[in-house]
C-alpha positions as a Markdown table, in Angstrom:
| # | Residue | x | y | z |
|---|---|---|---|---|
| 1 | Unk | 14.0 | 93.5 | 152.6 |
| 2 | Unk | 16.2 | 93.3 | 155.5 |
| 3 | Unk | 16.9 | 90.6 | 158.0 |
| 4 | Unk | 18.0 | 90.6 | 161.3 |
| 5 | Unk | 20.5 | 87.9 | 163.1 |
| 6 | Unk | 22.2 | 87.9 | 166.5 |
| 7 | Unk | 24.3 | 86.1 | 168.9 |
| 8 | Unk | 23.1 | 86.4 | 172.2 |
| 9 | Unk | 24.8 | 83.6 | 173.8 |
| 10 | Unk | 28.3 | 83.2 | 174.5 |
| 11 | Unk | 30.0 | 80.0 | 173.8 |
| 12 | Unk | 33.2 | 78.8 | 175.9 |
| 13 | Unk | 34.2 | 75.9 | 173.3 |
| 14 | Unk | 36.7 | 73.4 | 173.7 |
| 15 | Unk | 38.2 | 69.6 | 175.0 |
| 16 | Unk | 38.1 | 69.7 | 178.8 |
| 17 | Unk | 36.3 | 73.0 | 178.7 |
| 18 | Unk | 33.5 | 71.4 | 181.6 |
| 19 | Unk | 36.1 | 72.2 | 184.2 |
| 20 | Unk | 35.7 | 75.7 | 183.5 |
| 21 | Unk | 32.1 | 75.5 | 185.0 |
| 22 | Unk | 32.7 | 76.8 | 188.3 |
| 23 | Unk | 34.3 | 80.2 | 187.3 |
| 24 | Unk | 31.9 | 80.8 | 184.3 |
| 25 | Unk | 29.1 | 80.9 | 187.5 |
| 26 | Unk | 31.2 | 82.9 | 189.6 |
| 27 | Unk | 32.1 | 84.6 | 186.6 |
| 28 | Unk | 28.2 | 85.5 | 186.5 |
| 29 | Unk | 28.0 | 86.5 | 190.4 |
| 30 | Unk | 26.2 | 83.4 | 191.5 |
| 31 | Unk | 26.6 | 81.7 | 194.8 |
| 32 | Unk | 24.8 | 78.9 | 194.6 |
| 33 | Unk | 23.5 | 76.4 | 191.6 |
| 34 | Unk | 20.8 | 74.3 | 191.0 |
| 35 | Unk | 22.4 | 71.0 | 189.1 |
| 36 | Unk | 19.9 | 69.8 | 186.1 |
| 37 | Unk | 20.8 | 66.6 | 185.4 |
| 38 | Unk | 19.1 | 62.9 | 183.7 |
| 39 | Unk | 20.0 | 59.7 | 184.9 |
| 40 | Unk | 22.4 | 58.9 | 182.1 |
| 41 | Unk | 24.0 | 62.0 | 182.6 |
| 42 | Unk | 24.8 | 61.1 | 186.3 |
| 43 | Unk | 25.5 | 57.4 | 185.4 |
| 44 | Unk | 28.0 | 58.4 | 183.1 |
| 45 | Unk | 29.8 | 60.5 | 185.8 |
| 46 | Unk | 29.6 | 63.6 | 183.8 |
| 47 | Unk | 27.6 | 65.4 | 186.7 |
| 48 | Unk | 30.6 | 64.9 | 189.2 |
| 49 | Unk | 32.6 | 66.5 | 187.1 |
| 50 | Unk | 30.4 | 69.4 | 186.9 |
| 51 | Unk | 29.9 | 69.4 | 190.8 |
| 52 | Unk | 33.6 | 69.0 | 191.0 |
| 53 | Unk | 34.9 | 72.0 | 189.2 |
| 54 | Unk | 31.8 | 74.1 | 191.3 |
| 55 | Unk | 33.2 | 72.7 | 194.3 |
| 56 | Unk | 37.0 | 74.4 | 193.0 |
| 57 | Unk | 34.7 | 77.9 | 192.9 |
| 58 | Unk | 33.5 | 78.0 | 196.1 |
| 59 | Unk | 29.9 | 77.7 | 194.4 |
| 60 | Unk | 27.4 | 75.6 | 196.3 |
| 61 | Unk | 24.7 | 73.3 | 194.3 |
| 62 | Unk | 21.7 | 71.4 | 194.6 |
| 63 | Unk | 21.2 | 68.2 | 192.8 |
| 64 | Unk | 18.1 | 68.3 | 190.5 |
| 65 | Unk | 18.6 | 64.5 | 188.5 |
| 66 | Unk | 15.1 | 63.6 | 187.7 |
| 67 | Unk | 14.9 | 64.6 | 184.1 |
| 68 | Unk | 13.5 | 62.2 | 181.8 |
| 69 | Unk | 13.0 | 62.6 | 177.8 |
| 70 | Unk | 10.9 | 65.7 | 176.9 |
| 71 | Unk | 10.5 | 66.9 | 180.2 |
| 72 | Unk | 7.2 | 67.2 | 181.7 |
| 73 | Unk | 5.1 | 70.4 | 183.2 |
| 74 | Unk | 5.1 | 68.8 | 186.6 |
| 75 | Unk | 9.1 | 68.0 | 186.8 |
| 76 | Unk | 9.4 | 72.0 | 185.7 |
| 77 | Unk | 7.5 | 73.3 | 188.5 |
| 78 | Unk | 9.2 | 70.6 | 191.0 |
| 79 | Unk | 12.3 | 71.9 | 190.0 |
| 80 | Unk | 11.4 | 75.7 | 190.7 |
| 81 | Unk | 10.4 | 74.9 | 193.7 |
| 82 | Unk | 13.2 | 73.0 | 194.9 |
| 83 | Unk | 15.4 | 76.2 | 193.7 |
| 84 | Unk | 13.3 | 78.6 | 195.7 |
| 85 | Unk | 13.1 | 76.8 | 198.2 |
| 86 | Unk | 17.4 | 76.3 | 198.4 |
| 87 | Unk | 18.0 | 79.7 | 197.4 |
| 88 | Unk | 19.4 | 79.1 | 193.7 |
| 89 | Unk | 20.5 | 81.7 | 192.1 |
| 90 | Unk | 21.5 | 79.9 | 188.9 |
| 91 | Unk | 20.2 | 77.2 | 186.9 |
| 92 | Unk | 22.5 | 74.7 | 185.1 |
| 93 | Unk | 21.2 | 72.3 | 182.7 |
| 94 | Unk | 23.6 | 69.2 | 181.9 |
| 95 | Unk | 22.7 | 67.0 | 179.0 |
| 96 | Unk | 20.8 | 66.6 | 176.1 |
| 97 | Unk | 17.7 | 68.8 | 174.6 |
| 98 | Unk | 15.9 | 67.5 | 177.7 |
| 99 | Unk | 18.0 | 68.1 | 180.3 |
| 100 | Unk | 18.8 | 71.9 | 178.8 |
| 101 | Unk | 14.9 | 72.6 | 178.4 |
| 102 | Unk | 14.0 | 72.0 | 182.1 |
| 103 | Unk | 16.9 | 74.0 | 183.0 |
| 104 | Unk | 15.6 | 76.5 | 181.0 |
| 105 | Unk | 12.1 | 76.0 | 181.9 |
| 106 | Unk | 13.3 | 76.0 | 185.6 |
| 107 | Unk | 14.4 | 79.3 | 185.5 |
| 108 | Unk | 11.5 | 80.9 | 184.0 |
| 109 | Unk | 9.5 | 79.4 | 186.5 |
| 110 | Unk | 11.5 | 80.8 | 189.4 |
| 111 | Unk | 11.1 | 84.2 | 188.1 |
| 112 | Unk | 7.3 | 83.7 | 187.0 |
| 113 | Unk | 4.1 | 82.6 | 188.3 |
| 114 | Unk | 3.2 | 78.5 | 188.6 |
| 115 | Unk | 2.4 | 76.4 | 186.9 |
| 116 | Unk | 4.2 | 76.2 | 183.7 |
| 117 | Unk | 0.9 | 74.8 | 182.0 |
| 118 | Unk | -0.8 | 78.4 | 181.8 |
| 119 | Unk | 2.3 | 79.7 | 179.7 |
| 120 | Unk | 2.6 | 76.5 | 177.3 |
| 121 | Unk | 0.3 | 78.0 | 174.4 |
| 122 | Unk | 0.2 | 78.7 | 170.8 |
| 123 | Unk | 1.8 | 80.9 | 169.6 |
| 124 | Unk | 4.2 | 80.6 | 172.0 |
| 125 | Unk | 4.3 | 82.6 | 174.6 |
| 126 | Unk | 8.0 | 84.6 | 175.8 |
| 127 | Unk | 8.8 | 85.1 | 178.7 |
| 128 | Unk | 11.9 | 86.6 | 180.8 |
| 129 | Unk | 13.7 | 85.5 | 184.0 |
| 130 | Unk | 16.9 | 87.2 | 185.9 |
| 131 | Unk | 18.1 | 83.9 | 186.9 |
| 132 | Unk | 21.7 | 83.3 | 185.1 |
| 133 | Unk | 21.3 | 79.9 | 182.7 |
| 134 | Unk | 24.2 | 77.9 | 182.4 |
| 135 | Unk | 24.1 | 75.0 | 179.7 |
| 136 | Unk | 26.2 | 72.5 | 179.0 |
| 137 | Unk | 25.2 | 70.0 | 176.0 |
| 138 | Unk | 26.1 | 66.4 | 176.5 |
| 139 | Unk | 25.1 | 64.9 | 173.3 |
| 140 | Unk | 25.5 | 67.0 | 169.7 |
| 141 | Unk | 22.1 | 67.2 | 167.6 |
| 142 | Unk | 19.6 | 70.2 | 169.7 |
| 143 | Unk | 21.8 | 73.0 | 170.1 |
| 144 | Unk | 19.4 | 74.1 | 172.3 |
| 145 | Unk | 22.9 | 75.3 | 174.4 |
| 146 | Unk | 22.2 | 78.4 | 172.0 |
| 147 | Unk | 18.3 | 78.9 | 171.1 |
| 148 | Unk | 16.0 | 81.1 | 173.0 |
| 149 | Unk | 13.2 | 78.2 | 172.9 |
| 150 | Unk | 12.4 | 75.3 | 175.7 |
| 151 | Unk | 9.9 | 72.8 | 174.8 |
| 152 | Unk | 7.5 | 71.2 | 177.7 |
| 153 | Unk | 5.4 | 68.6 | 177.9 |
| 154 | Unk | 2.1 | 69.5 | 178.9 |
| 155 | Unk | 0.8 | 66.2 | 180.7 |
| 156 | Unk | -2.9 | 67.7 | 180.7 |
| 157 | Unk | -3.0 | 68.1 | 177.4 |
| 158 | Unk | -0.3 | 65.2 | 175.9 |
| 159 | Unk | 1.5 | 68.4 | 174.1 |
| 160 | Unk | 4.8 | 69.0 | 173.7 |
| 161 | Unk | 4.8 | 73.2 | 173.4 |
| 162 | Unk | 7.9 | 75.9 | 173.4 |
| 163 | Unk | 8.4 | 78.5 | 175.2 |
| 164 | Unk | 10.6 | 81.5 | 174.6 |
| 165 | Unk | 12.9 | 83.1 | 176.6 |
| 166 | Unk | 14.8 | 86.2 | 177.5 |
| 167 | Unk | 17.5 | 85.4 | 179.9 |
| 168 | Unk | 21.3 | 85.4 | 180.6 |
| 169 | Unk | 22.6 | 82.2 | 179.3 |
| 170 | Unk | 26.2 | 80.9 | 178.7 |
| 171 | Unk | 27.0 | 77.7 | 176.7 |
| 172 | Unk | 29.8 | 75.4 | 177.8 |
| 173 | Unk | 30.5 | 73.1 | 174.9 |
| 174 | Unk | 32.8 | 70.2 | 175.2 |
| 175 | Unk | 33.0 | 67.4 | 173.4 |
| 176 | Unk | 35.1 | 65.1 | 175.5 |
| 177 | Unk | 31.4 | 64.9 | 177.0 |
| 178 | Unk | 30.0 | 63.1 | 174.0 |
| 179 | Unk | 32.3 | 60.4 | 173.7 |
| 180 | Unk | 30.3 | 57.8 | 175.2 |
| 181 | Unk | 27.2 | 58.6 | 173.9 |
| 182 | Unk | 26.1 | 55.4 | 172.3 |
| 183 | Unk | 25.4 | 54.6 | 168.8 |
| 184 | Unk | 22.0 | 55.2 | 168.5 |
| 185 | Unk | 21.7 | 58.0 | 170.2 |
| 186 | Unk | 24.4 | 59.8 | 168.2 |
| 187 | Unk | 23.0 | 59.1 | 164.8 |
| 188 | Unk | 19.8 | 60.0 | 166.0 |
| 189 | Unk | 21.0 | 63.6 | 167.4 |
| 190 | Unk | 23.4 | 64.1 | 164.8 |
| 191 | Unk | 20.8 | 64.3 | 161.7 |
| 192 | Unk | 18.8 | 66.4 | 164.2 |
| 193 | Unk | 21.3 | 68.9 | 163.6 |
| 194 | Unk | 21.2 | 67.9 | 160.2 |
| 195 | Unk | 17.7 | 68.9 | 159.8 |
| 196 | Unk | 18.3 | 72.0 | 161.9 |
| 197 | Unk | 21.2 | 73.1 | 159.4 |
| 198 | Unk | 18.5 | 72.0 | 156.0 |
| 199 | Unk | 15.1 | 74.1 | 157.9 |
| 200 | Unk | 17.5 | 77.3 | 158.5 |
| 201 | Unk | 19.1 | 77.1 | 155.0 |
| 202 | Unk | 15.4 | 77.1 | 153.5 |
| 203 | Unk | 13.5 | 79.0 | 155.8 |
| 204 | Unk | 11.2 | 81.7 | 155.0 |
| 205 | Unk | 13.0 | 83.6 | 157.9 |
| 206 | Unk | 16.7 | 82.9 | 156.7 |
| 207 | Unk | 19.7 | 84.9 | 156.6 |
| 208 | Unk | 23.0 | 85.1 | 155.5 |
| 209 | Unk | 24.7 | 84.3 | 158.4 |
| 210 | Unk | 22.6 | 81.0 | 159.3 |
| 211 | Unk | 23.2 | 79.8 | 155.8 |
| 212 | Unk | 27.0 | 80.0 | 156.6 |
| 213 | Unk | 26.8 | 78.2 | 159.9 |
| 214 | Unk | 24.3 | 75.5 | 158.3 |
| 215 | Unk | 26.2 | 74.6 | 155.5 |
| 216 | Unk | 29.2 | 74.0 | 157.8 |
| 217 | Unk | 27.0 | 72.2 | 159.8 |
| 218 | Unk | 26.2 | 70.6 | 157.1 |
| 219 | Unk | 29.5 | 69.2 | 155.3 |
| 220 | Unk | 30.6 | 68.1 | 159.2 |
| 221 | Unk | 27.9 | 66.2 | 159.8 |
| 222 | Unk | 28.3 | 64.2 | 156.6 |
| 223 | Unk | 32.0 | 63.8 | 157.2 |
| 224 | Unk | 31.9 | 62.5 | 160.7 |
| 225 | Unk | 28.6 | 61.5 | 162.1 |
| 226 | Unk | 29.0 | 58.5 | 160.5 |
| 227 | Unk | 32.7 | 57.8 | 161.3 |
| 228 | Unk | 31.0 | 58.8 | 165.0 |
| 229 | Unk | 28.3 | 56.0 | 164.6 |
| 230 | Unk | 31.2 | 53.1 | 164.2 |
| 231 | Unk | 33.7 | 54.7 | 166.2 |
| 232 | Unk | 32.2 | 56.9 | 169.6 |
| 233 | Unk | 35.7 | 57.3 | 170.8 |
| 234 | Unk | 37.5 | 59.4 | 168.4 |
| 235 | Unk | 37.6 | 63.0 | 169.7 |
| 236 | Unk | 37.9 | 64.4 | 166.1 |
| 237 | Unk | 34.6 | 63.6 | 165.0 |
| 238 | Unk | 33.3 | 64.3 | 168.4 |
| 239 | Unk | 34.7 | 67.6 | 168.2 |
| 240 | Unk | 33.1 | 68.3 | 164.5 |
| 241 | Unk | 29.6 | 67.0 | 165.6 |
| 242 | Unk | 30.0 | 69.3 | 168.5 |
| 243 | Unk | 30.1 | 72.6 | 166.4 |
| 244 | Unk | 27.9 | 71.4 | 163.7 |
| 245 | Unk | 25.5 | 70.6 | 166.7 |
| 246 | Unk | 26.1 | 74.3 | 168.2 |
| 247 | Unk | 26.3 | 76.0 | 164.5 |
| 248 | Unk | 23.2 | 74.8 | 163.6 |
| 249 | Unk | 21.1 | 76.2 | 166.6 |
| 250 | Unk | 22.7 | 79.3 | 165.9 |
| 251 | Unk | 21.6 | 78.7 | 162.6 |
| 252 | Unk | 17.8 | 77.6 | 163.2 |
| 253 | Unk | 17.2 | 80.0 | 166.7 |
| 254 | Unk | 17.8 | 82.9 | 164.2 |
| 255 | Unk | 15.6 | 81.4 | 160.7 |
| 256 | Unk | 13.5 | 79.3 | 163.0 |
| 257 | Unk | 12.1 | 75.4 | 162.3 |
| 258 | Unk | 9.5 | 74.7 | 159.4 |
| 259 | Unk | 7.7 | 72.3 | 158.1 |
| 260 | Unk | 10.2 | 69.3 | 158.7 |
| 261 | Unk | 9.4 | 69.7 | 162.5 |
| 262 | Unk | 5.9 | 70.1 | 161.9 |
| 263 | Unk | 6.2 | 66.3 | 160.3 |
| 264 | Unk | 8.5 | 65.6 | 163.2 |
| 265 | Unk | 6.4 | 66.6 | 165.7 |
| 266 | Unk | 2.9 | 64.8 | 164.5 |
| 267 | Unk | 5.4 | 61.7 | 164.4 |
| 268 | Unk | 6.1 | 62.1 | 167.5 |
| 269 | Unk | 2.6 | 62.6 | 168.7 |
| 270 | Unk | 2.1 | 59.1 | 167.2 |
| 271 | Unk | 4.9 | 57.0 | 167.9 |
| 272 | Unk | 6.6 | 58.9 | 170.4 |
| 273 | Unk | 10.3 | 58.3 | 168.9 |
| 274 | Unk | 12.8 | 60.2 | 169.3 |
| 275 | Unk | 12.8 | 63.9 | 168.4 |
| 276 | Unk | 15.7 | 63.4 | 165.8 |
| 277 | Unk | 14.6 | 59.7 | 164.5 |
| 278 | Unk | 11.4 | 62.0 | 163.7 |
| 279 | Unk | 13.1 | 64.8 | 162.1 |
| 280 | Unk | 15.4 | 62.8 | 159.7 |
| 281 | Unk | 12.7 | 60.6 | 158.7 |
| 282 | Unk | 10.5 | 63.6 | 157.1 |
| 283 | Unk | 13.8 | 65.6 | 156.0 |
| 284 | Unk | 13.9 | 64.0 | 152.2 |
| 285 | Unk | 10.3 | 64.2 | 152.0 |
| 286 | Unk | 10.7 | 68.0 | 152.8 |
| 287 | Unk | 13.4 | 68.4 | 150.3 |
| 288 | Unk | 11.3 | 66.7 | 147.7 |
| 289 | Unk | 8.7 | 69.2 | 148.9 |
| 290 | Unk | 10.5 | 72.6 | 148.7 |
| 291 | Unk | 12.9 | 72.1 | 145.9 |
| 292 | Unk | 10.6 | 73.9 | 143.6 |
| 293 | Unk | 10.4 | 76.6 | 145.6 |
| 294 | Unk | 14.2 | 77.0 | 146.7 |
| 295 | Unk | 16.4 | 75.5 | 143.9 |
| 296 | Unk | 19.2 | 77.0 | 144.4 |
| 297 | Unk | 19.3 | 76.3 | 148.2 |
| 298 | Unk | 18.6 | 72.6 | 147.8 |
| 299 | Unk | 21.6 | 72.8 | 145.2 |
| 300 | Unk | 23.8 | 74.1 | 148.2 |
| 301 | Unk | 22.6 | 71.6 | 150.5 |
| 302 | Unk | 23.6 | 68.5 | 147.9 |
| 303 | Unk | 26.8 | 70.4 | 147.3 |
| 304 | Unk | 27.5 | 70.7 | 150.9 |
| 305 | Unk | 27.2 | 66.8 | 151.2 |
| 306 | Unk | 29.0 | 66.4 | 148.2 |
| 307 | Unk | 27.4 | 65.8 | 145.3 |
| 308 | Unk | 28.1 | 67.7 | 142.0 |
| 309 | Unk | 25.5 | 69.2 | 139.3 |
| 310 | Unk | 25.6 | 70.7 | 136.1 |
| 311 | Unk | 23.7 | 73.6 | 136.7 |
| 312 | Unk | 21.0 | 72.9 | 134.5 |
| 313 | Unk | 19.0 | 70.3 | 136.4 |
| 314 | Unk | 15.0 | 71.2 | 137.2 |
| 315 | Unk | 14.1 | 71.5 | 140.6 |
| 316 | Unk | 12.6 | 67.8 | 140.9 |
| 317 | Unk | 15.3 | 66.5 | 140.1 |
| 318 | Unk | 17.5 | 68.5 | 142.4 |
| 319 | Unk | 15.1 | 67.3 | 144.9 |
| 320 | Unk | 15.5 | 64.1 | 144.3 |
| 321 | Unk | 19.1 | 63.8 | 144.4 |
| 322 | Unk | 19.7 | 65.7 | 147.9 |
| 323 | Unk | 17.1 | 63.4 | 149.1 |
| 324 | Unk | 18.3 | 60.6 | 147.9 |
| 325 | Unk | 21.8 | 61.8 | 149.3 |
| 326 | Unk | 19.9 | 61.9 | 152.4 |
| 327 | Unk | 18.4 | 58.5 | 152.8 |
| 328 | Unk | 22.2 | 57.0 | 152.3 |
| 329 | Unk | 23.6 | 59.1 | 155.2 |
| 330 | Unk | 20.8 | 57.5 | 157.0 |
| 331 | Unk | 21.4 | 54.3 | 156.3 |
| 332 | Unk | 25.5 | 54.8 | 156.5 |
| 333 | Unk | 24.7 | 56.1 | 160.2 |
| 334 | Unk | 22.2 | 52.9 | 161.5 |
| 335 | Unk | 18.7 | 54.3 | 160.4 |
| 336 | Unk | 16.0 | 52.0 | 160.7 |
| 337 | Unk | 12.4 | 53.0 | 158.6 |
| 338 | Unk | 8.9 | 53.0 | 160.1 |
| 339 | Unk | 8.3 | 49.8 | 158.6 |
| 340 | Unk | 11.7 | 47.8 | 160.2 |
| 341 | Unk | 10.3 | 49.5 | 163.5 |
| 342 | Unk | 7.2 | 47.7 | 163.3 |
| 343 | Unk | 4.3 | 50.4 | 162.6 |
| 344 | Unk | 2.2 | 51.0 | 159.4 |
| 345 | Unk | 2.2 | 52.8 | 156.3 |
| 346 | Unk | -1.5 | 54.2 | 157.9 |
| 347 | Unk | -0.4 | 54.9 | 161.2 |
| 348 | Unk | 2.4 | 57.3 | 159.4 |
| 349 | Unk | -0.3 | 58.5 | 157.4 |
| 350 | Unk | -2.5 | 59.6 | 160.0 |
| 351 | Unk | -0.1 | 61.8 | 161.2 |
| 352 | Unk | -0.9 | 64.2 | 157.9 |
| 353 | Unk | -3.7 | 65.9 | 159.4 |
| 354 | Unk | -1.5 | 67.0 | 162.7 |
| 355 | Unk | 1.6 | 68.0 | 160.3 |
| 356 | Unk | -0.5 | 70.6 | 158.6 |
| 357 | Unk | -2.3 | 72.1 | 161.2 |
| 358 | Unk | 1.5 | 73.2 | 163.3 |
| 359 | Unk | 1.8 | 76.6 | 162.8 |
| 360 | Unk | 5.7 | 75.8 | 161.5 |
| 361 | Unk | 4.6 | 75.7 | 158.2 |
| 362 | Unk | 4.0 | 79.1 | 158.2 |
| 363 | Unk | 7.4 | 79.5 | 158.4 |
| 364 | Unk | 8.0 | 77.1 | 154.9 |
| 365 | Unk | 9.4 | 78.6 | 151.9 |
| 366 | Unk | 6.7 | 76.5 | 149.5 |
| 367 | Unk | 2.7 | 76.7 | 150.5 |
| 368 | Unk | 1.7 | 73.8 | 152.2 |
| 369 | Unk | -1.6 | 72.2 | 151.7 |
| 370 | Unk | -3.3 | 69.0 | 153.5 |
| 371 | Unk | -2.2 | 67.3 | 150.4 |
| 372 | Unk | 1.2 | 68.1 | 150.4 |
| 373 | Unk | 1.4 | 67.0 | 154.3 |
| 374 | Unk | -0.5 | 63.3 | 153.3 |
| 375 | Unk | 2.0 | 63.0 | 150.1 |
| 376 | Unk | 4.9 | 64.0 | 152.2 |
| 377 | Unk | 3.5 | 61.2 | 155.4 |
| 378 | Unk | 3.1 | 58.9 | 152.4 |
| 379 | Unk | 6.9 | 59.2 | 151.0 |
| 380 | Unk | 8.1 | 58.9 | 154.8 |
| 381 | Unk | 6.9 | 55.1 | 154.5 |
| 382 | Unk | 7.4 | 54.5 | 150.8 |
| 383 | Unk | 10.5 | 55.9 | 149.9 |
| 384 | Unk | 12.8 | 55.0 | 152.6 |
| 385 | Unk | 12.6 | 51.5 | 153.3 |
């Protein structure tokens, strides 16, 4: 069987590398920007230095800073319009997963009939634009800066749906740009990444080269996302949660999400967390789920984080170690469970139904059946406490 894997964004990595902006766009033939920003992203000043090194270009910009978390259908099409109407000829997204998915989103939309809504479908529909995308990730956990994919939220429907797309897009990664990101946020972003890496190891659609990048992921998110958590201001770390970030969306845009998001995502349907809180809280349940089916990668994953076997262990109770191994990386990096947050073993529960019926488990090296999403909803609550 063969497999197919690809690098279709470039990456300009490196301390300070923001002020390189301006000439990547005019690097790209672009005139003038449209700025896709949040407000945390302009209150921590990070968007002036954005407009700043445009302004050394000579590249003119528009100011698009009404992103909020998962970024709505409506603030999508606002956003197309205000670049049509300015005469954008480049879309940058500034910021976390949300910020980088409107961008993205944005420039579809410029290049495609509105509104977003009729495109947000399952499966996912793919579209293209022409407009250059220019993305620059403020926190490390999406690594959306390097995945085809932007996910909308359909306000009609209460759905948060992907899209793909075919487009020119650079990365800027720099992790200077992360070092106030507060505690909370970096924990919860972090094991995002740390459930990207785990998904693209496992997946039914894996490869050898996402393996690599998610096991390095892997071993520098255990090293330093906690050291990150008590300590935002050390640049090391920073600087490892920035690549294990960007290696792990290389990782999971080639061997795709599976059944980890599909818990994440009815969690989030329920509770409306965030994204990675979501992810991480399902990922040891996973584990426990799939280690029969891939021993040998949940061994890699629990020797990536450190732990040592004999080589003769049964699946389970592979399983249950990396888990395990799991559940103290959450707690070393702040993680509260369902139950400290306030909600119920049933409202976790009820999720079960929604976790089976997402088309990621498709995707999930072990056959998933309504049982095994209701066990797996169960163990969220139970085991992790």
């Amino acid at each position: 069987m063969s497999v197919r894997y690809q690098q279709p964004v470039p990456v300009l990595f490196g301390p300070g590398a923001i002020r390189d902006l301006g000439g990547e766009v005019k690097a790209l033939n672009c005139r003038k920007a449209l700025c896709v920003y949040d407000g945390g992203v302009k209150a921590a000043r990070i968007g002036e230095k954005a407009e700043e090194s445009l302004r050394q270009a000579g590249i003119d910009y528009v100011v698009f800073d009404k992103i909020t978390a998962d970024p709505s259908s409506d603030l999508v099409d606002e956003g197309a319009a205000l670049a049509k109407a300015q005469g954008v000829d480049c879309v940058i997204g500034v910021g976390g997963g949300s910020s980088m998915d409107a961008a993205k989103g944005i420039a579809l939309m410029m290049a495609n009939p509105a509104p977003v809504t009729q495109y947000l479908t399952l499966p996912p529909a793919c579209l293209s634009t022409d407009i250059p995308i220019v993305l620059v990730p403020t926190t490390a956990g999406t690594g959306s800066e390097v995945t085809p994919v932007c996910v909308i939220s359909n306000l009609a429907t209460n759905e948060k749906l992907g899209l793909y797309l075919k487009s020119r897009t650079v990365a800027i990664l720099d992790p200077e740009l992360t070092l106030t990101v507060p505690p909370a946020v970096t924990a919860n972003t972090g094991l995002d990444a740390f459930c990207h890496a785990v998904e693209a190891i496992t997946a039914k659609n894996r490869n050898p080269r996402s393996e690599v990048l998610a096991l390095d992921a892997i071993r520098r998110i255990v090293r330093s996302l906690p050291a990150a958590c008590r300590d935002g201001a050390d640049l090391a770390v920073r600087t490892d949660l920035a690549l294990a970030s960007n290696f792990a969306g290389i990782a999971f845009a080639d061997a795709e999400n599976h059944f980890g998001h599909a818990l994440a995502n009815a969690l989030s349907a329920t509770f409306h967390t965030p994204h990675g809180l979501n992810c991480i809280w399902g990922d040891p349940e996973l584990i426990l789920l799939i280690a029969p089916a891939v021993p040998d990668k949940i061994r890699l994953i629990g020797e990536a984080m450190g732990l040592t076997f004999s080589g003769g262990e049964p699946p389970a109770q592979l399983g249950e170690a990396v888990a395990q191994a799991v559940r103290d990386l959450m707690r070393q990096c702040g993680i509260k469970s369902p139950r400290e947050m306030g909600f119920t073993r049933e409202q976790v529960v009820s999720g079960a139904s929604l976790a089976y019926e997402d088309g990621l488990r498709f995707n999930c090296p072990a056959e998933i059946t309504p049982e095994m999403a209701r066990t797996a909803m169960e163990g969220i609550y139970d085991h992790y406490q």
